[in-house]
OpenMM code with the backbone's topology and positions (N, CA, C; nanometers):
from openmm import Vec3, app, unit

residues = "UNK UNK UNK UNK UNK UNK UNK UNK UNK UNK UNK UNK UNK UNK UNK UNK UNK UNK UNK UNK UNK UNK UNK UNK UNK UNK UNK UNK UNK UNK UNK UNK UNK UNK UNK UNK UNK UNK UNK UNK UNK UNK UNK UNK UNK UNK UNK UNK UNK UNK UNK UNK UNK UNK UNK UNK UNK UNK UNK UNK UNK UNK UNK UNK UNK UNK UNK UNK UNK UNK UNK UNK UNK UNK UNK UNK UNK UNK UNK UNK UNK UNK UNK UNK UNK UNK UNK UNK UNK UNK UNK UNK UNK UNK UNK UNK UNK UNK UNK UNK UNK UNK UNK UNK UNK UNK UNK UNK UNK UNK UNK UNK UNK UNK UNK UNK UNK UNK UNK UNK UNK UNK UNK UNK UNK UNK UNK UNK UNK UNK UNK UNK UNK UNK UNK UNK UNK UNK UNK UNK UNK UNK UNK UNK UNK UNK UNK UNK UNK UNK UNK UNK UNK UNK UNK UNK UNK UNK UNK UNK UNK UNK UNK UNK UNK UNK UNK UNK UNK UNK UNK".split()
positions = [
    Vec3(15.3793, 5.5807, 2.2506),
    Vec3(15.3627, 5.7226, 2.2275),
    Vec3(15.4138, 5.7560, 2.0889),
    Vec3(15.3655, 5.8236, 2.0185),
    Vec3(15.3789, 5.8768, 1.8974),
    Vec3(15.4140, 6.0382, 1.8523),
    Vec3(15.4442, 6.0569, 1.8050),
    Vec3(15.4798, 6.1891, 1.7017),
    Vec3(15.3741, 6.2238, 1.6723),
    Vec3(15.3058, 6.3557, 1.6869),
    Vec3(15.2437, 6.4259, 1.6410),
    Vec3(15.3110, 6.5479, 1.5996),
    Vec3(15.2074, 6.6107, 1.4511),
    Vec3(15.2069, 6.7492, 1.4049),
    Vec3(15.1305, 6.7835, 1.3357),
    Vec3(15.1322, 6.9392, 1.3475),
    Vec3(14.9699, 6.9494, 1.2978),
    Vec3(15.0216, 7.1178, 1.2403),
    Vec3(14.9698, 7.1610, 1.1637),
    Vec3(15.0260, 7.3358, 1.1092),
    Vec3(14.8659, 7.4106, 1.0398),
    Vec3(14.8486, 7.5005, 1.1293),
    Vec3(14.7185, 7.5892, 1.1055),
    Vec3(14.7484, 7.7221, 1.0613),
    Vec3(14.6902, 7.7816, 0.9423),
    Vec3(14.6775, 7.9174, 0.9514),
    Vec3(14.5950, 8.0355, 1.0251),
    Vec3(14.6687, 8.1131, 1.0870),
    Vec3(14.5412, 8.2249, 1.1015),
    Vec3(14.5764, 8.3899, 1.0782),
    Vec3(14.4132, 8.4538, 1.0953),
    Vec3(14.5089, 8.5968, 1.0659),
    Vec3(14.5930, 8.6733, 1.1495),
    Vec3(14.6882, 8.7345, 1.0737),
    Vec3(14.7980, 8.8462, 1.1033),
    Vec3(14.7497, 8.9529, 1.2025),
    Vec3(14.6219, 8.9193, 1.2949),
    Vec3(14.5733, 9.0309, 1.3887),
    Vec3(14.6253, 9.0418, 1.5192),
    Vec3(14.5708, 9.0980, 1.6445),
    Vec3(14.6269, 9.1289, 1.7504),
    Vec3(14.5367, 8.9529, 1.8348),
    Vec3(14.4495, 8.9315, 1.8149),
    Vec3(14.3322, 8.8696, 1.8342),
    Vec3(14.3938, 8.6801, 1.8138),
    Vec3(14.4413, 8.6872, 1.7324),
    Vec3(14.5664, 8.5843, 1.6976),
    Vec3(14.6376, 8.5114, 1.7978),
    Vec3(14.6860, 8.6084, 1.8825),
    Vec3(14.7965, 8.5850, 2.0141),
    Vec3(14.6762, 8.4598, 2.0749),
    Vec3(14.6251, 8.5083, 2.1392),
    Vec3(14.5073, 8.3866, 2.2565),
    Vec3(14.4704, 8.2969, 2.1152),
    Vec3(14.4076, 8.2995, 1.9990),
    Vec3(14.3763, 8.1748, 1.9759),
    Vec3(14.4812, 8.0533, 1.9340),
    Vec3(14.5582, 8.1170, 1.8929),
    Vec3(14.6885, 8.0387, 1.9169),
    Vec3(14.7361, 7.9662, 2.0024),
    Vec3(14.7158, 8.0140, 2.1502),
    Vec3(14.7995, 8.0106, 2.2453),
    Vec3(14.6521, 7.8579, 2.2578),
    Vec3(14.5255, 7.8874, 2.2681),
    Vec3(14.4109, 7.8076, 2.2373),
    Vec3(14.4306, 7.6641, 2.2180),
    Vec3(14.4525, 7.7359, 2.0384),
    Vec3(14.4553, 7.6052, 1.9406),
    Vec3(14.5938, 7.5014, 1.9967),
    Vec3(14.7604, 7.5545, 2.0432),
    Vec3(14.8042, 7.4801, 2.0899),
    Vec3(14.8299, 7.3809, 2.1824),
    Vec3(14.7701, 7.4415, 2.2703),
    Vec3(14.7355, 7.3554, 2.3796),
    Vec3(14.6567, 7.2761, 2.3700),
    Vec3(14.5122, 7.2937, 2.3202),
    Vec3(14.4185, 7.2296, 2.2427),
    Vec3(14.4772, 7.0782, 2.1890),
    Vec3(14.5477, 7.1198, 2.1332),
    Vec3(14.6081, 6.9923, 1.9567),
    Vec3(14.6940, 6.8878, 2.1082),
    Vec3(14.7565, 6.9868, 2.1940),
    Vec3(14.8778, 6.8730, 2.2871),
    Vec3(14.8106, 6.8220, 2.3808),
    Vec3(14.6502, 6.8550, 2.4462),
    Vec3(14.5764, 6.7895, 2.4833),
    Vec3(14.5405, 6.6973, 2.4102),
    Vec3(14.4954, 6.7084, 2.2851),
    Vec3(14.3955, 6.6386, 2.1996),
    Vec3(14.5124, 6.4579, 2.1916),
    Vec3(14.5828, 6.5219, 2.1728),
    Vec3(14.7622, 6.4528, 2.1973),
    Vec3(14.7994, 6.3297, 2.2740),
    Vec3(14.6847, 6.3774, 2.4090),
    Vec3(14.7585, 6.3522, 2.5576),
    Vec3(14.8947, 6.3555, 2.5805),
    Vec3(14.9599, 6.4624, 2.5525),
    Vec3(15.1501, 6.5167, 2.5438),
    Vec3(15.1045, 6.5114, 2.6744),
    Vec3(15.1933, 6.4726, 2.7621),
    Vec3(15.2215, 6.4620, 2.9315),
    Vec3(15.2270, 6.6471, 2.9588),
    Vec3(15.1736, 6.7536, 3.0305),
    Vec3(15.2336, 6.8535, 3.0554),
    Vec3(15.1526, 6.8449, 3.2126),
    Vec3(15.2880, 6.9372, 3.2463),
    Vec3(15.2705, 6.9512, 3.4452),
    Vec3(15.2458, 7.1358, 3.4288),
    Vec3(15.2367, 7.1840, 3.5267),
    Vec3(15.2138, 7.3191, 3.5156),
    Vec3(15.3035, 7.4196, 3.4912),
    Vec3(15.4514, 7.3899, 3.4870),
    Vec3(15.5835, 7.4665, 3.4620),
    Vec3(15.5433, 7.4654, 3.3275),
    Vec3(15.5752, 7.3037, 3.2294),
    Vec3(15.5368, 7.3206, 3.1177),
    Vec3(15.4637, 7.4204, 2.9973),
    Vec3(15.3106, 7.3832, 3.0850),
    Vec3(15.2537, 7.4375, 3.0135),
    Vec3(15.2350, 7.5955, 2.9920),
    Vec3(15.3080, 7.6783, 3.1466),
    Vec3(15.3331, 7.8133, 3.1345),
    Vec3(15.4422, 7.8144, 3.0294),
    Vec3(15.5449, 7.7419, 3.0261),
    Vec3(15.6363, 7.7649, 2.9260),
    Vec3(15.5730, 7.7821, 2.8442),
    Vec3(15.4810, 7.6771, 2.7460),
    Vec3(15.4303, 7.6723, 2.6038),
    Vec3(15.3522, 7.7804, 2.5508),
    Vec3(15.2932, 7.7831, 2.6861),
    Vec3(15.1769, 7.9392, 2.6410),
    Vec3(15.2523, 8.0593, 2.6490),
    Vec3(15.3680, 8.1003, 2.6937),
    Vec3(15.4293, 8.1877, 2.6775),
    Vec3(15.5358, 8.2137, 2.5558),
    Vec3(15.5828, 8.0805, 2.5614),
    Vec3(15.6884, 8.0590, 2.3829),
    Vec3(15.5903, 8.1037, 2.2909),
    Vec3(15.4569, 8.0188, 2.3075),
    Vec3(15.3913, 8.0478, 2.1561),
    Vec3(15.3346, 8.1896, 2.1608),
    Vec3(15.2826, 8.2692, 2.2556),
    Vec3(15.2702, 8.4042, 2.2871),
    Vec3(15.3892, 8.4964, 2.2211),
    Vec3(15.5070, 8.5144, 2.2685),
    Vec3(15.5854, 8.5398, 2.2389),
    Vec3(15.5649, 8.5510, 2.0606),
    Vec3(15.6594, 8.4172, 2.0160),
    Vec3(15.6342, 8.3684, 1.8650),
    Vec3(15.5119, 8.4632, 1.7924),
    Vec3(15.4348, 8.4090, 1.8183),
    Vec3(15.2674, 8.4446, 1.7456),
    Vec3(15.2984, 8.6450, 1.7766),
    Vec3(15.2987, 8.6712, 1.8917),
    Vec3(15.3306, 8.8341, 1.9127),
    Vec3(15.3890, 8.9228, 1.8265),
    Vec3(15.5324, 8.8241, 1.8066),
    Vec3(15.6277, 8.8497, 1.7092),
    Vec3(15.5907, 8.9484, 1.6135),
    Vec3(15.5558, 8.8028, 1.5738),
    Vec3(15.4933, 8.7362, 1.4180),
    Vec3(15.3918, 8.8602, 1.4031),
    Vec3(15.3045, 8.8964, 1.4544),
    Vec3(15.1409, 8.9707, 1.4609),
    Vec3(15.2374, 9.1071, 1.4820),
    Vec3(15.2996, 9.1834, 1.5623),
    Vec3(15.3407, 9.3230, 1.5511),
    Vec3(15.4459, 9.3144, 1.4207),
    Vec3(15.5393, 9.2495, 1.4193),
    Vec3(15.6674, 9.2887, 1.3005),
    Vec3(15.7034, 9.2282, 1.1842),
    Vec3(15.5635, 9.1076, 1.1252),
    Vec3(15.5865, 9.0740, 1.0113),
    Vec3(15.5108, 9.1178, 0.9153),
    Vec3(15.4774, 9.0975, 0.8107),
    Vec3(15.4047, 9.0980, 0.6739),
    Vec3(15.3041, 9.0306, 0.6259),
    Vec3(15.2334, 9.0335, 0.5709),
    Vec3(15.1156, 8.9819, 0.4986),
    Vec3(14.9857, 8.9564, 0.5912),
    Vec3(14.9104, 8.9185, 0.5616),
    Vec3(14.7311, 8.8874, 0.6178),
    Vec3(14.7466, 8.7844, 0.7020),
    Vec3(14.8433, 8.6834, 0.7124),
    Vec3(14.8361, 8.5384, 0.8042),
    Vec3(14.9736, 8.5174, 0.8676),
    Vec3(14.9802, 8.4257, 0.9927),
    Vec3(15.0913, 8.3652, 0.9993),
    Vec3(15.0302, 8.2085, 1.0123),
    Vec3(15.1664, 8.0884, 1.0095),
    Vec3(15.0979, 8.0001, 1.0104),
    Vec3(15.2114, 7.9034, 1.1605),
    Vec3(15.1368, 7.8651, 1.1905),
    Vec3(15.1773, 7.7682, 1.3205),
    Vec3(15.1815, 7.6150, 1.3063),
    Vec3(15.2680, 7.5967, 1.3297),
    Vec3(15.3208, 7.4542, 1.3477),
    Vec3(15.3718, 7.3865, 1.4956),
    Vec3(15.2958, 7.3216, 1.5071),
    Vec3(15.2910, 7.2457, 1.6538),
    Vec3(15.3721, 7.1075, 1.7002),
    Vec3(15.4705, 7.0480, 1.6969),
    Vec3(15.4958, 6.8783, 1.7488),
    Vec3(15.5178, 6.8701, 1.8447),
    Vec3(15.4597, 6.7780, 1.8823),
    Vec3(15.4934, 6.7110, 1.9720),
    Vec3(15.5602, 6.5625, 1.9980),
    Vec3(15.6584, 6.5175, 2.0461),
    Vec3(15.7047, 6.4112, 2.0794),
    Vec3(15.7600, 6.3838, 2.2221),
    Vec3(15.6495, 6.2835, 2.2445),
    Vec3(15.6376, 6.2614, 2.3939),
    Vec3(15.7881, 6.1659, 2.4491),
    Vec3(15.8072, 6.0381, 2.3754),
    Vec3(15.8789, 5.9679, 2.3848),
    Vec3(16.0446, 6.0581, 2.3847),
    Vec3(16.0547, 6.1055, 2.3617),
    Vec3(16.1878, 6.2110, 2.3515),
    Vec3(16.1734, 6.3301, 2.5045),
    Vec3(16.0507, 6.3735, 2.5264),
    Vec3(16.0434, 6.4639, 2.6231),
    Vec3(16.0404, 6.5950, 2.5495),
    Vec3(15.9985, 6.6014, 2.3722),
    Vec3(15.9938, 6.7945, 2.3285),
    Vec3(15.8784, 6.7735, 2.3058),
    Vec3(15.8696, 6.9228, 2.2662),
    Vec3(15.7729, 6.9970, 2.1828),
    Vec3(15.8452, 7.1137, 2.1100),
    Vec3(15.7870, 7.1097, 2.0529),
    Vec3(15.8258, 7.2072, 1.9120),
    Vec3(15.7553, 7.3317, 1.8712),
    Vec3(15.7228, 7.4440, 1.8706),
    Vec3(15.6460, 7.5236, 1.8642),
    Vec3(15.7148, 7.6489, 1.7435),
    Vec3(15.6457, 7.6648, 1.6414),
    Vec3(15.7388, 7.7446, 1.5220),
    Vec3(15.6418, 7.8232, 1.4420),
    Vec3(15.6595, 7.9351, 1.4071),
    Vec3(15.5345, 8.0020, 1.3841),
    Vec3(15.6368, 8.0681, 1.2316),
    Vec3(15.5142, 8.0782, 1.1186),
    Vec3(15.6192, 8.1148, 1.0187),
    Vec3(15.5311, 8.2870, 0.9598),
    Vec3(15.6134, 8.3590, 0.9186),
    Vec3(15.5455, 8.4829, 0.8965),
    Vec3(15.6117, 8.5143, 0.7086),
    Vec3(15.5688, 8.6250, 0.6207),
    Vec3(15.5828, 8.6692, 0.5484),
    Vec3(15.7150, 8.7368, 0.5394),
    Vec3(15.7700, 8.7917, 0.6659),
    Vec3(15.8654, 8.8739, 0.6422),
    Vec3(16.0290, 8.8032, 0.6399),
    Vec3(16.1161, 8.8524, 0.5433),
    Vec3(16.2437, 8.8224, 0.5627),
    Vec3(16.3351, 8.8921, 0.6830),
    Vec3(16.3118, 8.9696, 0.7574),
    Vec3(16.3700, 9.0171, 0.8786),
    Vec3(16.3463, 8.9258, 0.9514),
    Vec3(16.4945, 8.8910, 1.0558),
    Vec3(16.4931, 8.8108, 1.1083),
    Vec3(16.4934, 8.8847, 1.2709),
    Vec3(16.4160, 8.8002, 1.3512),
    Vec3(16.4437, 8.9048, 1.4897),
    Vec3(16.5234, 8.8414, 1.5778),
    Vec3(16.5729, 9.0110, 1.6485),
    Vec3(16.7196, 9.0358, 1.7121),
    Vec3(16.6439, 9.0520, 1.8471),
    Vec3(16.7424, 8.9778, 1.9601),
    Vec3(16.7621, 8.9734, 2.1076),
    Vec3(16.7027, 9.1846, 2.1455),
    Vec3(16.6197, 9.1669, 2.2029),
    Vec3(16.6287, 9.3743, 2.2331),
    Vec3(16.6673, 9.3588, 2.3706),
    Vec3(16.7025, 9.4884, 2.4069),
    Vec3(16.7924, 9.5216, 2.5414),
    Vec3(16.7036, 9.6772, 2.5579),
    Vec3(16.5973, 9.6232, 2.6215),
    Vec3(16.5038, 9.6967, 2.7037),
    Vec3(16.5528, 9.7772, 2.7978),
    Vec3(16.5369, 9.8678, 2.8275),
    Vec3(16.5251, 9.9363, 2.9426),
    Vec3(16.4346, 9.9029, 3.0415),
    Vec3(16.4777, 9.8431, 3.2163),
    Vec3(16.3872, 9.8517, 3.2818),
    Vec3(16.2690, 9.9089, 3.2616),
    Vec3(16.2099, 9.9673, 3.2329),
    Vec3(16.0690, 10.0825, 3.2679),
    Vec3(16.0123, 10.0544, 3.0688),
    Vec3(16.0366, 10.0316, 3.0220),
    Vec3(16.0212, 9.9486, 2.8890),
    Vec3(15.9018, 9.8715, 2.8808),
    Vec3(15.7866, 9.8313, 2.8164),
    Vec3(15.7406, 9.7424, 2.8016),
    Vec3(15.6822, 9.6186, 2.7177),
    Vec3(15.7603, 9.7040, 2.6156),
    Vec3(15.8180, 9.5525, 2.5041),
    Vec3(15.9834, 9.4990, 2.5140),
    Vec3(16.0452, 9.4530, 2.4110),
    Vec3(16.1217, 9.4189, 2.3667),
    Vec3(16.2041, 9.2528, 2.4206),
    Vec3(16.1418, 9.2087, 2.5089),
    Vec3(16.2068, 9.1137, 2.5870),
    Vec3(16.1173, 8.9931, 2.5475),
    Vec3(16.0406, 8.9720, 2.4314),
    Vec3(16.0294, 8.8232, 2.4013),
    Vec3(16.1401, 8.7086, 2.3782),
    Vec3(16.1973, 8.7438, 2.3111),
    Vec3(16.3374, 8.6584, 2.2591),
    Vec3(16.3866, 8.5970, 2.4132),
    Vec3(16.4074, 8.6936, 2.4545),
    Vec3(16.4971, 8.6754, 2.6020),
    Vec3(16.4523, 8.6394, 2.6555),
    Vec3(16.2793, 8.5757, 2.6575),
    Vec3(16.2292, 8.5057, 2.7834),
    Vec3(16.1967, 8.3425, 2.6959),
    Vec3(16.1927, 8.3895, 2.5700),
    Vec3(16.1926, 8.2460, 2.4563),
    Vec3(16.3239, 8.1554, 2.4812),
    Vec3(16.4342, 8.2852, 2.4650),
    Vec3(16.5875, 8.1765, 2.5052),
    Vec3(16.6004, 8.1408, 2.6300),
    Vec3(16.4996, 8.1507, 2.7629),
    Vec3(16.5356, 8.1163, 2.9029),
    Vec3(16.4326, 8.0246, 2.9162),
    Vec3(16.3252, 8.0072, 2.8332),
    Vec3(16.2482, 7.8794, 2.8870),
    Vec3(16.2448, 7.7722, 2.7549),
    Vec3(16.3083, 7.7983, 2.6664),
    Vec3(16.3330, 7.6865, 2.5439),
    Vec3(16.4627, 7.6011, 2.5456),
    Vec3(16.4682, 7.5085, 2.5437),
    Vec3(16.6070, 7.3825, 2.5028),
    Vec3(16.7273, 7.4598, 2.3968),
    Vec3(16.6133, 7.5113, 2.2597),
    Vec3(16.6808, 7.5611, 2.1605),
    Vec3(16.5543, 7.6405, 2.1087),
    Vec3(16.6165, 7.7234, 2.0187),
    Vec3(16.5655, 7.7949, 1.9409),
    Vec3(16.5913, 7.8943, 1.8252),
    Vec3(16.5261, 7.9170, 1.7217),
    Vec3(16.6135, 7.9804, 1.5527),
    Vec3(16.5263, 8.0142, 1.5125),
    Vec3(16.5747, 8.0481, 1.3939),
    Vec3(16.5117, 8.0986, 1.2691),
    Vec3(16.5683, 7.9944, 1.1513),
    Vec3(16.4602, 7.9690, 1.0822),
    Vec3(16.4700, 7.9212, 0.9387),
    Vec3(16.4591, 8.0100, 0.8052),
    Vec3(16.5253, 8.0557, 0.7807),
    Vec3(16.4867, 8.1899, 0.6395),
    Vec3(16.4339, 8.0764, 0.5055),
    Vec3(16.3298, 8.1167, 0.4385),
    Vec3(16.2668, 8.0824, 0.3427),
    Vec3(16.2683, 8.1555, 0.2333),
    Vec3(16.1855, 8.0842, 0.1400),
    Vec3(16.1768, 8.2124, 0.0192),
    Vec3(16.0680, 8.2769, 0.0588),
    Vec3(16.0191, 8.4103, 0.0736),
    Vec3(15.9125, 8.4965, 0.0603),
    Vec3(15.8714, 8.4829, 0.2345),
    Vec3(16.0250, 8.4770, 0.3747),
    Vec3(15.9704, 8.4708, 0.5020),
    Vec3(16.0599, 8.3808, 0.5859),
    Vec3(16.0359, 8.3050, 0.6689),
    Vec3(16.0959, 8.2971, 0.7828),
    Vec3(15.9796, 8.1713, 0.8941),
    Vec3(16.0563, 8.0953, 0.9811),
    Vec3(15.9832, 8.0106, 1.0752),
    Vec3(16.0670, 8.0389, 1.1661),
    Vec3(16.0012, 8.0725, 1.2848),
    Vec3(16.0918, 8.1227, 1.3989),
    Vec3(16.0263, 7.9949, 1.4682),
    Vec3(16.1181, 7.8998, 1.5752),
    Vec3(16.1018, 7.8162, 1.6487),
    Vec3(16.1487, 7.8158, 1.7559),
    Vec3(16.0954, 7.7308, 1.8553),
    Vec3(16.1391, 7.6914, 1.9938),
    Vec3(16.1121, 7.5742, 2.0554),
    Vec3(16.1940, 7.5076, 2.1217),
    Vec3(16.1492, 7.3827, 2.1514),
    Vec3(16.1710, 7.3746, 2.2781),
    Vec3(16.0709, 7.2929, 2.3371),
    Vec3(16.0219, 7.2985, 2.5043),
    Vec3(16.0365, 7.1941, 2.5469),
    Vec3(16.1184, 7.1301, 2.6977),
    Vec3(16.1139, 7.0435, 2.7237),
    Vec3(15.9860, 7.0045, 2.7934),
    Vec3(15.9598, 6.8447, 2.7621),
    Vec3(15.7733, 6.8025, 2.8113),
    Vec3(15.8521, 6.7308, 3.0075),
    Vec3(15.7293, 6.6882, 3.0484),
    Vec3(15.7662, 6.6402, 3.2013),
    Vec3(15.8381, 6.5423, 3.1239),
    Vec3(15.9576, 6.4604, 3.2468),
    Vec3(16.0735, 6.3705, 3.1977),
    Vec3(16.1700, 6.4056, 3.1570),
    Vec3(16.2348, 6.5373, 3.0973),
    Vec3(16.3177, 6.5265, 3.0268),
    Vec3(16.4122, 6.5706, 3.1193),
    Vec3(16.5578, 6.5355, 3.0017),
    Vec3(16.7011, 6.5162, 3.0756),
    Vec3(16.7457, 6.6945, 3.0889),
    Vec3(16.7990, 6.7688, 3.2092),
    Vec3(16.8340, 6.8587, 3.2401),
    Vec3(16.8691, 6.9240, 3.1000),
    Vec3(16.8589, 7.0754, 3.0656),
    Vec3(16.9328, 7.1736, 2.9624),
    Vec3(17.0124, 7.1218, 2.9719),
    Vec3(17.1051, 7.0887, 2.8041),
    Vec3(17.2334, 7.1263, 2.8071),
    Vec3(17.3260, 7.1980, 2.8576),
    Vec3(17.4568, 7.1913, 2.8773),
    Vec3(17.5280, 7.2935, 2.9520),
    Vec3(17.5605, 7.3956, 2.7985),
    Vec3(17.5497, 7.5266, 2.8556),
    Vec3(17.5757, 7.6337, 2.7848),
    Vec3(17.6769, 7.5971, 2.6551),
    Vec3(17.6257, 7.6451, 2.5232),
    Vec3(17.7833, 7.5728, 2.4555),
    Vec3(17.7682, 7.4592, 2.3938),
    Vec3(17.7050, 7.3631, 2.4491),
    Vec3(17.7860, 7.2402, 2.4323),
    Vec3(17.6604, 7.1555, 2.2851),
    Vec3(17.5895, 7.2307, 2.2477),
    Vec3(17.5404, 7.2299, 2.1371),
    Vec3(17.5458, 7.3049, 2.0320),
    Vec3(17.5738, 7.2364, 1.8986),
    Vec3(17.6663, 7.3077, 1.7953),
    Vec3(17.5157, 7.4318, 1.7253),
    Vec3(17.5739, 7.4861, 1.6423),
    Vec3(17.4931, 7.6321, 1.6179),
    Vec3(17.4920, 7.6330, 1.4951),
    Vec3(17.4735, 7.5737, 1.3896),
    Vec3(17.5189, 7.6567, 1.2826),
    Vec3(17.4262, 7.7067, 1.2128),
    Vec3(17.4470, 7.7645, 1.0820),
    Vec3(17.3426, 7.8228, 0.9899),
    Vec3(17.3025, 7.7323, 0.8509),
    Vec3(17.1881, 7.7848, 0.8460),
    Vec3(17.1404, 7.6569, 0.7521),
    Vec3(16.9656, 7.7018, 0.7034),
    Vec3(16.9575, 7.6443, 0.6083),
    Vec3(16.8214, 7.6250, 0.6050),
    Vec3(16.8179, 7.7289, 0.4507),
    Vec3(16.7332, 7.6510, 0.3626),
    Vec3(16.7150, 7.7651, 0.2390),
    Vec3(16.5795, 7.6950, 0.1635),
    Vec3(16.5534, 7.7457, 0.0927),
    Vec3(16.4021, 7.7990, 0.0717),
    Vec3(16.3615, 7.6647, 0.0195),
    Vec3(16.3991, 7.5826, -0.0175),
    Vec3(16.4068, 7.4468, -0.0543),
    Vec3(16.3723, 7.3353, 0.0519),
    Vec3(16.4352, 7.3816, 0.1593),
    Vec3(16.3894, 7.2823, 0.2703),
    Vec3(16.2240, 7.2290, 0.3214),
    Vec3(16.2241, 7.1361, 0.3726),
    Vec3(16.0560, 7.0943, 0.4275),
    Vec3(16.0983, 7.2148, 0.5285),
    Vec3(15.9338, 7.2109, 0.6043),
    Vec3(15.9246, 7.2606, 0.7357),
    Vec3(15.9887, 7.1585, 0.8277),
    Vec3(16.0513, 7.3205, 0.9576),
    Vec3(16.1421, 7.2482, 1.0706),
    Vec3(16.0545, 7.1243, 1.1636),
    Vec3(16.1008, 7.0178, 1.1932),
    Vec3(16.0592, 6.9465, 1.2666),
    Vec3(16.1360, 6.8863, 1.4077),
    Vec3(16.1801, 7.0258, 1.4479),
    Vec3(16.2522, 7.0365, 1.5403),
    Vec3(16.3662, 7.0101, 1.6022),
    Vec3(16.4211, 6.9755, 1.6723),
    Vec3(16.5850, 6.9656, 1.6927),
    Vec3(16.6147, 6.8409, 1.7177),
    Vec3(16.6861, 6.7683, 1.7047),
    Vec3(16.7267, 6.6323, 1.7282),
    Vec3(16.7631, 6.6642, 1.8498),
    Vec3(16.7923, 6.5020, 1.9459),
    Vec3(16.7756, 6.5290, 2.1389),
    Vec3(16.9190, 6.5874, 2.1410),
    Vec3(16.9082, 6.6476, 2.2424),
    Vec3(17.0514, 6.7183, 2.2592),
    Vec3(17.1564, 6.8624, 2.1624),
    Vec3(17.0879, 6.8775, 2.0878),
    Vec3(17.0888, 6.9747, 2.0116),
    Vec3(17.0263, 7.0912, 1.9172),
    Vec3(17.0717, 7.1645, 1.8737),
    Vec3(17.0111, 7.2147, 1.7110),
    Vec3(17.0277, 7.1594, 1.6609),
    Vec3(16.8499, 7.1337, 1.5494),
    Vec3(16.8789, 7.1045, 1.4239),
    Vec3(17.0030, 7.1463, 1.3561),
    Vec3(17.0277, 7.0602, 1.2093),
    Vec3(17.1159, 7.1438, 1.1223),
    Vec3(17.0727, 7.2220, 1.0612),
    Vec3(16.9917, 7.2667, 1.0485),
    Vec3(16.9401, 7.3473, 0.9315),
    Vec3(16.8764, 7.4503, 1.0488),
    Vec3(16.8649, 7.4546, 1.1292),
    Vec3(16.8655, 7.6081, 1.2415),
    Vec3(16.9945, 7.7199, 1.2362),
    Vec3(16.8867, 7.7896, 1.2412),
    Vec3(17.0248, 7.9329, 1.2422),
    Vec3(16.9749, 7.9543, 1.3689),
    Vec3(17.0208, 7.9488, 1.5104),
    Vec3(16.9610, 8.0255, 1.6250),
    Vec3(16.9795, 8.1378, 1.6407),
    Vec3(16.8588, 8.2017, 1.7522),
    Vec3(16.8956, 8.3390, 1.7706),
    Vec3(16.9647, 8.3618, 1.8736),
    Vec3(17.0593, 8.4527, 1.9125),
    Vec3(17.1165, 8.4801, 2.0779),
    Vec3(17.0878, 8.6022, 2.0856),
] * unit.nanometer
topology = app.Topology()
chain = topology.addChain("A")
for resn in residues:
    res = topology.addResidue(resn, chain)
    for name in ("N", "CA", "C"):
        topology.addAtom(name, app.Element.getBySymbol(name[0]), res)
């Protein structure tokens, strides 16, 4: 089994969300990435989420998506990068509400997940465990820090058992 990745642009529209959600699944088929049906609700909902984000509260005409997969480890990687330097914050919805709770359903079905700040924007990521993998970490017990500047490659996701270094996560 091998490493795959693959990074597509598309436009900054509402229309965006589904082909995304499409094209990823698409590429982790194309892949043969092992996914069972928990999985793949996870993925289509992380990258929903992400891409949503990205399409209501960032900047410019495109965002661009970046996909890995690595089977042999048990992730996937899912990171969507936008124009804007605002970084997004956890919201605390009101029951009867019907936005604000992406983050909060990104941090309950992802391993890990951050922001990378760039020059001229931002890669918000999440990484998904594939069938096989070893239980979540216990709360904590993966280090956090901040990192990442405009110089860096694109994220290629978290090493097993942790955040990357160069992740700033969100809580």
């Amino acid at each position: 089994m091998s490493v795959h990745r693959r990074w597509f642009s598309l436009p900054r529209e509402p229309a965006t969300v589904a082909a995304g959600r499409r094209r990823v699944r698409d590429l982790l088929t194309a892949w043969n990435t092992p996914l069972d049906e928990d999985t793949r609700f996870a993925l289509d909902l992380v990258t929903s989420e992400l891409l949503g984000n990205a399409v209501r509260h960032a900047t410019g005409d495109a965002v661009t998506v970046g996909v890995h997969a690595d089977p042999l480890h048990h992730r996937a990687v899912i990171e969507v990068y936008d124009s804007s330097p605002a970084v997004p914050v956890p919201g605390r919805p009101a029951d009867d509400e019907e936005s604000g709770r992406g983050l909060l359903l990104i941090a309950e079905l992802a391993l890990a997940h951050g922001v990378v700040r760039k020059r001229g924007g931002k890669w918000v990521w999440a990484e998904i465990a594939l069938p096989g993998a070893a239980a979540r970490p216990a709360e904590g017990t993966a280090s956090r820090p901040a990192g990442g500047t405009a110089d860096d490659p694109p994220p290629h996701g978290a090493p097993h058992g942790g955040v990357a270094p160069w992740a700033m996560t969100c809580h």
